[in-house]
C-alpha positions in Angstrom: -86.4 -108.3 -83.1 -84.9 -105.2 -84.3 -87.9 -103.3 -84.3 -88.5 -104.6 -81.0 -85.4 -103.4 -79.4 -85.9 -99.6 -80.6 -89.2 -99.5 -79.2 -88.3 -100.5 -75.9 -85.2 -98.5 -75.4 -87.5 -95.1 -76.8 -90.1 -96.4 -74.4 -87.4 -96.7 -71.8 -86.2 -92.8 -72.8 -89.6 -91.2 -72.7 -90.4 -93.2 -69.1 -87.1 -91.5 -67.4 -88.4 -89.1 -64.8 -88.2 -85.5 -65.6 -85.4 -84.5 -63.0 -83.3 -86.8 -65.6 -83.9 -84.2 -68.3 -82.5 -81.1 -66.5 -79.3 -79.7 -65.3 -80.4 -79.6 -61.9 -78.8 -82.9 -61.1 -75.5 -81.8 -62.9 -75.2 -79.4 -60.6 -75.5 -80.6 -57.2 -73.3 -83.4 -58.2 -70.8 -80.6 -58.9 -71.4 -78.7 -55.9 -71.4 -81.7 -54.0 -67.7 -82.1 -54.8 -67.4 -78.5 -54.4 -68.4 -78.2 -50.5 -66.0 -81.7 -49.9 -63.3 -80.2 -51.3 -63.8 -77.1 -49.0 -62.9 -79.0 -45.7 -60.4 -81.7 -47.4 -57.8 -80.1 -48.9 -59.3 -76.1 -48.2 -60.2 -76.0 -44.8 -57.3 -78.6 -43.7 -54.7 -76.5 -45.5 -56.2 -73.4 -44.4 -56.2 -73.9 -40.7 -52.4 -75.9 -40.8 -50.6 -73.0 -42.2 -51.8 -70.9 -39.3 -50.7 -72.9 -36.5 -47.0 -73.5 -35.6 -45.0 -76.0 -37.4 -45.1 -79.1 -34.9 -49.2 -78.9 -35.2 -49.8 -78.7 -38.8 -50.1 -82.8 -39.2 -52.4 -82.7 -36.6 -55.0 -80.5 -37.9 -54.7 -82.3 -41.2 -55.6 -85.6 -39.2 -58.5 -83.7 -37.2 -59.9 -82.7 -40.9 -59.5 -86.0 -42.3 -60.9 -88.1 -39.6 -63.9 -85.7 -39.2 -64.6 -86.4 -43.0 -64.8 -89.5 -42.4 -66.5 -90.4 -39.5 -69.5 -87.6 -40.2 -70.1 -89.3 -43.4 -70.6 -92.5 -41.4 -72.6 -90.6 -38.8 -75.1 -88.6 -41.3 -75.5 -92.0 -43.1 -76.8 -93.9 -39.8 -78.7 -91.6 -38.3 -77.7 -87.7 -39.2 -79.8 -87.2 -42.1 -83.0 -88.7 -40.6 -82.2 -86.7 -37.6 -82.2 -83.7 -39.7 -84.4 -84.4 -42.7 -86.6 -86.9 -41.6 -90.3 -86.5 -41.2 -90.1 -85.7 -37.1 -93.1 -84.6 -34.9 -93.6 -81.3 -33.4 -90.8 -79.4 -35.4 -88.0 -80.3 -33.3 -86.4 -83.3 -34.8 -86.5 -85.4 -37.6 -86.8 -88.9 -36.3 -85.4 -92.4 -37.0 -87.7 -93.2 -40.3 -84.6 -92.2 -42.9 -81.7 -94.1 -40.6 -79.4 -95.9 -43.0 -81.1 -93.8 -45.8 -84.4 -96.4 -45.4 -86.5 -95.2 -48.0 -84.2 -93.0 -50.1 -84.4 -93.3 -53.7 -82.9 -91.9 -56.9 -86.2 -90.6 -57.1 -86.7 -86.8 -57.0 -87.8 -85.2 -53.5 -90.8 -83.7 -52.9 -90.8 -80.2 -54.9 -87.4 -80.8 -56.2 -85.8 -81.8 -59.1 -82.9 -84.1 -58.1 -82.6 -87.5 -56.6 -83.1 -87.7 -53.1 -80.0 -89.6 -52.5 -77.8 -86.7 -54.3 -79.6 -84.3 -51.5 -78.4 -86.9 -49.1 -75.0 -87.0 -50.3 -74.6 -82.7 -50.7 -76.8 -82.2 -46.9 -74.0 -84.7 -45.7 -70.9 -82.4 -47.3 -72.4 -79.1 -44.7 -72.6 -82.5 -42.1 -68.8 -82.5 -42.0 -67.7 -78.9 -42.6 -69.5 -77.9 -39.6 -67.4 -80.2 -37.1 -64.3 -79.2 -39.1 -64.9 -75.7 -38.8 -64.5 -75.7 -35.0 -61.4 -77.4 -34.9 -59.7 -74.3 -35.3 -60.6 -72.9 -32.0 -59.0 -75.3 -30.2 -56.3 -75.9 -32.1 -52.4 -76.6 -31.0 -54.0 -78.4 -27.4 -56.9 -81.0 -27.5 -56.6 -84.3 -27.4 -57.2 -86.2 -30.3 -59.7 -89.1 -29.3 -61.4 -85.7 -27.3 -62.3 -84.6 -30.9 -64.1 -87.4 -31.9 -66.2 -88.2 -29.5 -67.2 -84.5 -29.2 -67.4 -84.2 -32.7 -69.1 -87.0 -33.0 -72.4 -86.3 -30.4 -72.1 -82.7 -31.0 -72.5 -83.6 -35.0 -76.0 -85.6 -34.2 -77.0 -83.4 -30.8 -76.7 -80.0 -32.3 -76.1 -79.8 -35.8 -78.7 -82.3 -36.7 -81.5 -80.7 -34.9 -81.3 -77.3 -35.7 -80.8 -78.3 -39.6 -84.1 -79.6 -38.8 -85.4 -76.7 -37.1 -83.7 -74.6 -40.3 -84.2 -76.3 -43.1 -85.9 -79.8 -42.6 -89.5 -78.3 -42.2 -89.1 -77.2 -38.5 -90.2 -74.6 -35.9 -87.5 -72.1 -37.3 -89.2 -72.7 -41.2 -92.4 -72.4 -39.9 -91.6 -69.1 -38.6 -90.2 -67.9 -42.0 -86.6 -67.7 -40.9 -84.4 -67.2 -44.0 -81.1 -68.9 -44.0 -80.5 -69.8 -47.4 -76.9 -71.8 -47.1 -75.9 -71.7 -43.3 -75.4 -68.8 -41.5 -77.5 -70.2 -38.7 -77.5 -73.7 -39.3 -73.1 -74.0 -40.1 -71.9 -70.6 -38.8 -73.4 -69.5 -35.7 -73.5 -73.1 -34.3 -70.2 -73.6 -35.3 -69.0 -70.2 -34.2 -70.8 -70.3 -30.7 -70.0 -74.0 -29.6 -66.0 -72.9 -30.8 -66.4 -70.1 -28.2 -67.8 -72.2 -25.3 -65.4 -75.2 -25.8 -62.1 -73.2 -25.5 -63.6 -71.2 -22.4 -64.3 -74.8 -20.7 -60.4 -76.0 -22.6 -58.1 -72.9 -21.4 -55.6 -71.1 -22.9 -52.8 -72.6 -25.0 -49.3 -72.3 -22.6 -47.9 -69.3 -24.6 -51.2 -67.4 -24.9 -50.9 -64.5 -25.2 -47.7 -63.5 -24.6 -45.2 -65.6 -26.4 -47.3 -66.6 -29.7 -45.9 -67.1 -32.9 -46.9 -66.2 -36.7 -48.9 -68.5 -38.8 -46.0 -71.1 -40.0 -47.4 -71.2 -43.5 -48.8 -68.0 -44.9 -48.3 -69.7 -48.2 -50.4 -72.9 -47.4 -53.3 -70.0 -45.3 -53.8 -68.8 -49.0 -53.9 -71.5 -50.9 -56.5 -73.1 -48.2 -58.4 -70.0 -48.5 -59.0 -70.0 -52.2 -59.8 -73.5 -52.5 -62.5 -72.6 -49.4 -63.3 -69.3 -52.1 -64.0 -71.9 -54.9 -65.9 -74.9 -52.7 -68.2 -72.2 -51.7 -69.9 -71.7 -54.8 -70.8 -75.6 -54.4 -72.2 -74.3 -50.8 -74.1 -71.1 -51.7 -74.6 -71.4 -54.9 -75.7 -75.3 -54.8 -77.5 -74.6 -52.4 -80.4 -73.6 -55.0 -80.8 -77.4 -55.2 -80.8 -76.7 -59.1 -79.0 -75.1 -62.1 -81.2 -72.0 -62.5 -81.4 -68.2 -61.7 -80.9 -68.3 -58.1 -78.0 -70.0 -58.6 -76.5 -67.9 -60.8 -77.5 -65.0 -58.5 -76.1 -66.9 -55.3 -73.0 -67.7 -56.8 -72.4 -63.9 -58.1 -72.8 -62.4 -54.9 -70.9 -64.8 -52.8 -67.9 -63.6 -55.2 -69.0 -60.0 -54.8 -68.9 -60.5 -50.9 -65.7 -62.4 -50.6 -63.6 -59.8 -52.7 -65.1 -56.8 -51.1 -64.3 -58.3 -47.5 -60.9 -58.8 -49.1 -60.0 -55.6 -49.8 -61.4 -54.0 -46.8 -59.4 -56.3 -44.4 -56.4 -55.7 -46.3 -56.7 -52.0 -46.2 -57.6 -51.8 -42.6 -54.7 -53.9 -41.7 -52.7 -51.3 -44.0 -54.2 -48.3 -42.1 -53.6 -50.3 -38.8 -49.9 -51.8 -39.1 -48.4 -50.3 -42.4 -48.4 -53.6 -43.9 -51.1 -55.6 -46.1 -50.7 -59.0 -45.3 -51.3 -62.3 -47.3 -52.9 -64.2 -43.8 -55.1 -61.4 -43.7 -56.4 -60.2 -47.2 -57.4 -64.2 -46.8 -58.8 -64.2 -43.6 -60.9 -61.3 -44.7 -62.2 -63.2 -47.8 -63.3 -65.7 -45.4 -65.3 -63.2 -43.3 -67.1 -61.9 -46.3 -67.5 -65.5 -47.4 -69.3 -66.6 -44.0 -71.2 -63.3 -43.5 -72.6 -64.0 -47.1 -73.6 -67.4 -47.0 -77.7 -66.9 -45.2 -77.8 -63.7 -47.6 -77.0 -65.4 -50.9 -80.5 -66.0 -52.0 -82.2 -62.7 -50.4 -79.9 -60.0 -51.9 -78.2 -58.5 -54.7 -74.8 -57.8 -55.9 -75.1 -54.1 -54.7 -76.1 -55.9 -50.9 -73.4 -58.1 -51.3 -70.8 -55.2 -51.3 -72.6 -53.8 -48.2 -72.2 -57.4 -46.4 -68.7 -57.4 -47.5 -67.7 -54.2 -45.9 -69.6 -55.1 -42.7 -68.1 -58.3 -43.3 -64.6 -56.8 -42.7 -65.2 -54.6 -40.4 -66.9 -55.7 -37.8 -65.7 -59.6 -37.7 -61.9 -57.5 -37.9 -63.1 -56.2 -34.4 -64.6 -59.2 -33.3 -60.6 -60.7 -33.5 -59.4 -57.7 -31.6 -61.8 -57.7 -28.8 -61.6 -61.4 -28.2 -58.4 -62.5 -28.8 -56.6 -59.1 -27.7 -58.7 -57.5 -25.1 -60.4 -60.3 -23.7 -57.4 -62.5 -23.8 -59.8 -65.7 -25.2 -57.8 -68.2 -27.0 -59.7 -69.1 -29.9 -56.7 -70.1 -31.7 -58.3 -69.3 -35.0 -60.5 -66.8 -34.9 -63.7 -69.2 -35.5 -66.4 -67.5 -33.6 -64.8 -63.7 -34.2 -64.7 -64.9 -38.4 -67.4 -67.9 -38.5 -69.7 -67.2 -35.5 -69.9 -63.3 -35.9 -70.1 -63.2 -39.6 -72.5 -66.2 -39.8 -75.2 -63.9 -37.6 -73.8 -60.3 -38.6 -75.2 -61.8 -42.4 -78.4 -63.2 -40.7 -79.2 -60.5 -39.0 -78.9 -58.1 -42.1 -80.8 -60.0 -44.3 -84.0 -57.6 -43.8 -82.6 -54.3 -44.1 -80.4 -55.3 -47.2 -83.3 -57.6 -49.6 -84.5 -54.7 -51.2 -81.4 -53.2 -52.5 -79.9 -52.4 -55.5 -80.6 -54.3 -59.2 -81.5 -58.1 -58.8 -82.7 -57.7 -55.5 -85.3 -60.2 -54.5 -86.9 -58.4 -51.6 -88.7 -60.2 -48.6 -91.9 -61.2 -50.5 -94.5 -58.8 -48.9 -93.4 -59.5 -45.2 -91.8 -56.0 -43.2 -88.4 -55.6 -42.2 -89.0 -55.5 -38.7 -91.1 -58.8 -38.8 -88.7 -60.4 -40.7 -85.3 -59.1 -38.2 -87.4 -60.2 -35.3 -87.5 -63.6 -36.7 -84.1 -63.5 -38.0 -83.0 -62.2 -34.2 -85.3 -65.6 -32.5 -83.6 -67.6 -34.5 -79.9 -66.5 -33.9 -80.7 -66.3 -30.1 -81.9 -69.7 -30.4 -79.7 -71.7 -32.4 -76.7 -69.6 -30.5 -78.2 -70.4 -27.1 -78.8 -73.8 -27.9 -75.1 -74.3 -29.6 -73.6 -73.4 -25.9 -76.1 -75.7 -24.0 -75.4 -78.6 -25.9 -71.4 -77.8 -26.0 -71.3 -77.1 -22.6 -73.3 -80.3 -21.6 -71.3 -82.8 -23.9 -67.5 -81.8 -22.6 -68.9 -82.2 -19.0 -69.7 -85.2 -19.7 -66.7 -85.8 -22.2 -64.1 -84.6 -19.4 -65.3 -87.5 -16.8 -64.0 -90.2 -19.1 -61.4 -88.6 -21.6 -59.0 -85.6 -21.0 -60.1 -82.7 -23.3 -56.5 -81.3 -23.6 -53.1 -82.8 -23.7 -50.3 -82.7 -21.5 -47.9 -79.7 -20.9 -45.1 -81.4 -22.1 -47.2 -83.1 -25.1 -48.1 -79.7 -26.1 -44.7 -78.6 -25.6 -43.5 -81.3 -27.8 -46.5 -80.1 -30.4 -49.4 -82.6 -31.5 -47.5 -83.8 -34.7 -45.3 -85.7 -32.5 -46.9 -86.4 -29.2 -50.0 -87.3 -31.0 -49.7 -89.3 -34.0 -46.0 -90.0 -33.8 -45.5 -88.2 -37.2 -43.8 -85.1 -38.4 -44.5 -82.9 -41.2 -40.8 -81.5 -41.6 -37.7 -83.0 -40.7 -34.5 -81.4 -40.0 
């Protein structure tokens, strides 16, 4: 019996499948965990010590509850939308709903289960929602964020990750995106832009607005967001091998330039480097990296972090102090701009410097144009969809509170809570 029982546990070893054997599953586990914790605490902490005081429970709520009810959501019906097999390049279809026919078995070409690529797709699923909630922060109604993020979750985001990364029109084309520039940052960033245009201005803006409450809890949010992202860029390899490793090194390399280049041009600008921005600009450099992460090297990565600075630093002074738009965050000048500035430069940066990967044979100006179809695209698509859902939202729920309610601030008014008492 013995000899029995050895045999059929090394028969049961040597039958394991191969993706078993390898690190890759390790990983993606890991950087599964990596991308939750981004939005829950990171993003949640990030965002509430920028708004005033009587908000900061409520974006914590807006963060949690997203989490949640996107996880739902991607279960149901958002990863077939997405990942399914789909007709015609445009969306995925029903066949995956309730993860029907998802097995710990590996995917097609890959080397981990399909129900871990589940599980890590459905961790970008919730950041994306979460990301806009900063735009329209300190004035929505609660049950308005739901339902909005809700549809625009399985409406937008859904689709184009299709289009992006689930075999669609945008892959058949050869647009590069390796982590979300297109896919989580320019949808993101656009659809932030059109829903506080349709929302309006908080009561104060511009005129009487007040300093981030927190800075303290704006830079702890922003590191955790500086670790999670290794879990988005750098898992986003789908295994523990080189382009990981080259991902995750010049997502660093990004996120500290951009640093130091915000923090200096806010020096130049105002005399003083400030905490809110040295982390604001390590966000920038994070979202301008992220569809570059895969196609260039740590010498590219600088470049992309400079740019990073720069440009999304000018983005928050033309909207939000010439234009007068109240994106109470900064999500499309930070998320939105960086997410296609770092699409967009893909092309003209592949090819540089040591560990370079280059574009594979295909020119720079083929590869921009597809890069620029796909931005256009995604962003005109993001404001169709946006646009369409909160006229339709606004017949049955109000999108914004009350004067007084936002008077009182959202803690109270909202959820009957308060996060300091005095």
């Amino acid at each position: 019996m013995r000899r029995i029982s050895v045999l059929t546990i090394l028969a049961g070893l040597v039958a394991v499948p191969a993706f078993a054997d390898t690190g890759d599953t390790a990983w993606i586990l890991t950087s599964t965990a990596l991308v939750l914790f981004m939005t829950l605490p990171g993003l949640a902490l990030f965002y509430g010590g920028l708004v005033q005081t009587k908000n900061l429970l409520s974006i914590l709520m807006q963060c949690f509850a997203i989490a949640c009810l996107m996880s739902i959501l991607w279960l149901a019906v958002g990863y077939s939308f997405a990942f399914g097999p789909g007709t015609g390049g445009f969306f995925g279809g029903f066949s995956k709903m309730f993860a029907a026919g998802v097995t710990s078995a590996p995917l097609d070409g890959q080397t981990i289960p399909e129900a871990l690529f589940l599980m890590f797709q459905m961790t970008f699923a919730i950041i994306t929602p979460a990301l806009i909630l900063g735009a329209f922060a300190e004035r929505v109604n609660f049950a308005a964020v739901l339902v909005f993020s809700a549809l625009w979750m399985l409406v937008c985001y859904a689709p184009v990750a299709h289009w992006v990364w689930g075999g669609g029109w945008l892959a058949a084309r050869g647009l590069i995106d390796f982590a979300g520039g297109v896919v989580v940052h320019t949808t993101a960033g656009v659809s932030a832009l059109a829903f506080v245009l349709i929302l309006g201005k908080r009561q104060h803006f511009p005129k009487d607005m007040h300093p981030p409450h927190n800075p303290a809890f704006v830079m702890l949010g922003a590191s955790m967001l500086w670790v999670g992202w290794f879990g988005f860029n750098a898992g986003s390899a789908l295994g523990a091998n080189g382009d990981a490793a080259r991902a995750m090194l010049v997502t660093h390399m990004s996120a500290a330039t951009a640093s130091l280049v915000w923090m200096c041009i806010e020096w130049i600008s105002f005399k003083r480097p400030t905490l809110v921005g040295i982390a604001t600009g390590m966000v920038a450099g994070l979202a301008t990296i992220t569809p570059a992460a895969g196609s260039v090297g740590p010498v590219g990565a600088i470049v992309i972090g400079i740019l990073a600075a720069v440009v999304c630093y000018g983005a928050v002074v033309l909207i939000r102090n010439r234009m007068h738009i109240d994106d109470s965050l900064d999500v499309f000048a930070v998320h939105g701009v960086g997410g296609i500035l770092g699409t967009l430069a893909i092309p003209f940066l592949a090819a540089l410097g040591p560990m370079a990967p280059g574009l594979g044979g295909t020119t720079i100006a083929s590869q921009f144009g597809v890069q620029l179809l796909g931005v256009v695209a995604v962003g005109a698509y993001s404001v169709i969809v946006t646009l369409g859902l909160l006229l339709a939202i606004r017949i049955f729920i109000p999108l914004r509170v009350s004067a007084d309610e936002e008077e009182i601030g959202l803690d109270e008014s909202s959820h009957g809570e308060s996060a300091y008492h005095h």
